[in-house]
C-alpha positions in Angstrom: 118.5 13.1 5.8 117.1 14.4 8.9 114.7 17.5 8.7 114.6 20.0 11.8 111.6 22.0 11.9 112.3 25.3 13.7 109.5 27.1 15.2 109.0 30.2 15.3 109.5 32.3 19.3 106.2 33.7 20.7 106.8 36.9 19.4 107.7 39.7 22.8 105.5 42.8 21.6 102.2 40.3 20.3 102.9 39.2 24.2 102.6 42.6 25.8 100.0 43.5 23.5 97.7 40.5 24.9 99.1 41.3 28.5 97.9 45.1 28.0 94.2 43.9 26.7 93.8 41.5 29.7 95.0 44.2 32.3 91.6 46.7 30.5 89.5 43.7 30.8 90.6 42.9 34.6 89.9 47.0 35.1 86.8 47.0 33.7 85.6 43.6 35.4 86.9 44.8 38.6 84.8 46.9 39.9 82.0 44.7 38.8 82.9 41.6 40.7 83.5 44.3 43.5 80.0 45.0 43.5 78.9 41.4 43.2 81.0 40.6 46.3 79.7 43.5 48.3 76.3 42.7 47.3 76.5 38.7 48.0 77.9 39.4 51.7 75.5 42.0 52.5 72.4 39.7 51.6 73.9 36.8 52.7 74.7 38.4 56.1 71.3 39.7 56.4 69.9 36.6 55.4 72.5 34.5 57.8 71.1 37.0 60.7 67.6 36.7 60.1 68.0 33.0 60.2 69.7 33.1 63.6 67.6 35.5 65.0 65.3 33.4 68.5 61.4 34.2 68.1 60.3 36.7 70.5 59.5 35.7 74.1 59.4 36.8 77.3 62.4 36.1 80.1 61.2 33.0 82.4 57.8 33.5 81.5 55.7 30.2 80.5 52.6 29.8 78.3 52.0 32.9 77.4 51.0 34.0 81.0 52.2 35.7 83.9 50.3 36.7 87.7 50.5 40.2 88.9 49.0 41.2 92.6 47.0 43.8 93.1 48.9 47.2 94.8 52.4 45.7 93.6 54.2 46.1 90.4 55.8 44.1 88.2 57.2 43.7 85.0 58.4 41.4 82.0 61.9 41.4 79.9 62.0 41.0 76.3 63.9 38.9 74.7 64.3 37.5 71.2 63.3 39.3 67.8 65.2 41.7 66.2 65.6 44.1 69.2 63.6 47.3 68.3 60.6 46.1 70.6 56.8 48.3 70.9 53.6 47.2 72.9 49.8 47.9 73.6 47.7 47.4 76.4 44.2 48.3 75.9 42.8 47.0 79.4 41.8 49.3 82.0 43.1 47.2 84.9 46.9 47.6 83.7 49.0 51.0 83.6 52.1 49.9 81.3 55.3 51.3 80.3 58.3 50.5 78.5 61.6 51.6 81.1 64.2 50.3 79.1 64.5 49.0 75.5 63.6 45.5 76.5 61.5 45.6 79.8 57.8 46.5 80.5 56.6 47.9 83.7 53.2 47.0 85.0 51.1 48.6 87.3 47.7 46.8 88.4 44.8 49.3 88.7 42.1 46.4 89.0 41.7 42.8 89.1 40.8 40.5 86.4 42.2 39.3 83.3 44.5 41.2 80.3 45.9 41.4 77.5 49.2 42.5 76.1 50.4 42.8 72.0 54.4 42.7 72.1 55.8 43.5 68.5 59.3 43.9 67.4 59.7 46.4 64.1 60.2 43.0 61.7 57.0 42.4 62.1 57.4 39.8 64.7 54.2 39.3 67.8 54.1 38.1 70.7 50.3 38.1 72.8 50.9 38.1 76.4 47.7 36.8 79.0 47.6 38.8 82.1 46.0 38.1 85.5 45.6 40.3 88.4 44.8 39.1 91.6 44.8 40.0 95.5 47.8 38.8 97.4 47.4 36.3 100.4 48.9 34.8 102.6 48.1 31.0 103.7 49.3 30.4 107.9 49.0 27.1 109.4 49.1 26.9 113.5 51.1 23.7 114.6 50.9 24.9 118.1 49.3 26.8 120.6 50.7 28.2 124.1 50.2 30.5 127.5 53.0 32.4 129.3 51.8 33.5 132.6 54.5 35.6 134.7 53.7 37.1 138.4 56.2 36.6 141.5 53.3 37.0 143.7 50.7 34.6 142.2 50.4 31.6 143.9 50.9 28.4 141.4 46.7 27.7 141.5 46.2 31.4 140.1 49.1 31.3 137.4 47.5 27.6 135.8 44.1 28.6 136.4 44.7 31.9 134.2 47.0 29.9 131.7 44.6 27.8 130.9 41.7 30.8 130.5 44.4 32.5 128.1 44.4 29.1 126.3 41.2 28.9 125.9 40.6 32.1 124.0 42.6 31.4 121.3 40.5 30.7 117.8 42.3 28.6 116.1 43.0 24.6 117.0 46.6 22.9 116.1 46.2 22.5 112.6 43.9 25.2 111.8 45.1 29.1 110.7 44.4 32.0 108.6 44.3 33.5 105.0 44.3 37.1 104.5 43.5 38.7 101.5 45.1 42.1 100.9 42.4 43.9 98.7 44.6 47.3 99.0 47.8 45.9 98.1 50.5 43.8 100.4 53.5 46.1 99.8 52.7 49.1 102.5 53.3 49.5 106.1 49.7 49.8 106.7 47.1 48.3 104.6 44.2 46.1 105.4 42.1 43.3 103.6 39.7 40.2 104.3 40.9 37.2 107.0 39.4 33.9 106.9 39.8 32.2 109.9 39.7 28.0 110.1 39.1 27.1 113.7 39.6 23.3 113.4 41.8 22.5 110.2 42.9 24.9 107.4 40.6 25.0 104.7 37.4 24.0 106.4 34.5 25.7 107.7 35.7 29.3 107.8 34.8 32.6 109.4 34.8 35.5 107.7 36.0 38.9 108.7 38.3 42.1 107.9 41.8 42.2 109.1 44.5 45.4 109.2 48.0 45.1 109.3 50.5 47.7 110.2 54.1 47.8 111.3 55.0 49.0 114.3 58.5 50.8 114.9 60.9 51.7 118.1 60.6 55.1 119.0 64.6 54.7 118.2 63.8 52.9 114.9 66.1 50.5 116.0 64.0 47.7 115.3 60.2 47.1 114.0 57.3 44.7 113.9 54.0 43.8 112.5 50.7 43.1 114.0 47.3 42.0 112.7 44.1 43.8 114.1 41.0 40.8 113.1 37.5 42.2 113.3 35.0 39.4 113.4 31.8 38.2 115.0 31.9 41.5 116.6 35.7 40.9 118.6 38.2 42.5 118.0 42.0 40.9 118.6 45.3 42.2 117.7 48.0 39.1 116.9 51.6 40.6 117.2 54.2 38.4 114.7 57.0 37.8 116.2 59.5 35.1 116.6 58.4 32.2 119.2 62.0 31.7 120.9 61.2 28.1 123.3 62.3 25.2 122.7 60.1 23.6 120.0 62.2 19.9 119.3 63.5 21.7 115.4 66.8 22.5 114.5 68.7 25.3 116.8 69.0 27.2 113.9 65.5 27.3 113.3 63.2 29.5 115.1 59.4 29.6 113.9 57.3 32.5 114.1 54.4 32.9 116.0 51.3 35.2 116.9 51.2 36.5 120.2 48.7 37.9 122.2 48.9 40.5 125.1 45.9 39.7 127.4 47.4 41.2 130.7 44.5 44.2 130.4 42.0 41.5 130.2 42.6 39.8 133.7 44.5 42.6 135.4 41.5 43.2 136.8 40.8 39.7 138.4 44.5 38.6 138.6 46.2 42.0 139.8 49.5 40.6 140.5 49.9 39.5 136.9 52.8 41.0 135.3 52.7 39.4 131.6 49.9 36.9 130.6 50.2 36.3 126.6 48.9 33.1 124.0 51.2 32.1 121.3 50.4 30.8 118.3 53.0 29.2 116.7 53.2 28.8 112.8 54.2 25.7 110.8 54.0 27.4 107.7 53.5 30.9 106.2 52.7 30.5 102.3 51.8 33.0 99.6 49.1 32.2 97.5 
């Protein structure tokens, strides 16, 4: 005979019962594994962020250093860290302050070398070397010229007195100048030392004092510069100004020059002079 064995149903209330106890445990466990959750994304955000955060540095600034010129400011940005960025300066020959979150104004009061401590607030450092120089500028000559004009001077006169103005000119092709602004390069007046290189730039030198000052319409419809040299006891003022004849370079390219009014200087011997001026003209104009 074959035997059934009936089992018994899952009885309905012993299943609510368990259903009710679970629900408790879930409300009590909740809030727990709320706090777990809240706490693991906070760290590991934090952690995630100080991971990704770039070391401090300066913006396009190389080896820890940077040049500043004396009488012209300059500055550094930030960048990197966690943001919240502080300094100190304790070198006379730099007046410093922070303009915006992340940039550093400096003003040179000296030259010389200096230091600069960049923190952020995590604790973060960044030690920035500072030099402060004079500003100059490096011209090479690549040619030299006269322009003699007088309707009434016979040919003779106008090559004889050409080739005087020529001749008073200090500098050779190839030769040139450096000044050295000791009061700062960025003013309409300032002045500084000029080393002048008769032969070739670079060699054998003569030292003197130079000022430079800009010269304007009465109109102010346009402007120029000229450069007083003082040296040997002479005294010669260059004006810079574009050299406009043909030179065998690009059309588009027109080199400067320095020019020198001499018509005072022979009026005297050559009265019916109208303009008699050199011109230096310049290769190359450099800052160094």
């Amino acid at each position: 005979m074959l035997a059934y064995v009936i089992t018994q149903p899952f009885p309905i209330q012993s299943h609510l019962m368990i259903k009710q106890k679970t629900s408790k445990i879930n409300m009590k466990l909740n809030p727990i594994i709320r706090t777990l959750l809240i706490l693991f994304f906070t760290f590991g955000w934090m952690s995630c962020n100080k991971e990704t955060d770039e070391p401090l540095a300066l913006h396009q600034i190389e080896h820890n250093a940077t040049k500043l010129y004396y009488g012209s400011k300059g500055g550094v940005t930030i960048i990197g860290g966690d943001g919240n960025y502080s300094f100190s300066c304790e070198s006379s020959l730099l007046k410093a302050e922070m303009t915006h979150s992340n940039y550093i104004l400096f003003e040179p009061l000296g030259v010389g070398d200096a230091t600069v401590t960049i923190k952020d607030s995590s604790g973060n450092s960044y030690l920035l070397n500072v030099t402060v120089t004079y500003k100059s500028e490096k011209i090479v000559v690549s040619k030299l010229d006269a322009t003699v004009v007088g309707d009434n001077m016979t040919v003779g006169n106008q090559k004889e007195l050409k080739e005087k103005a020529l001749a008073t000119i200090p500098v050779k092709v190839g030769g040139g100048y450096k000044f050295v602004y000791t009061e700062g390069e960025d003013q309409d007046e300032t002045k500084g030392i000029v080393f002048i290189y008769p032969d070739k730039y670079g060699n054998s030198d003569i030292e003197g004092t130079f000022e430079r000052a800009t010269v304007k319409s009465d109109d102010g419809s346009y402007s120029y510069m000229t450069y007083t040299l003082r040296y040997n006891d002479v005294n010669r003022t260059f004006i810079f100004m574009v050299y406009s004849k043909p030179t065998g370079q690009s059309a588009q390219y027109q080199p400067a020059q320095f020019a020198e009014d001499l018509k005072e200087q022979y009026k005297t011997a050559y009265p019916n002079v109208e303009q008699v001026y050199t011109s230096q003209v310049i290769s190359s104009m450099t800052i160094e």
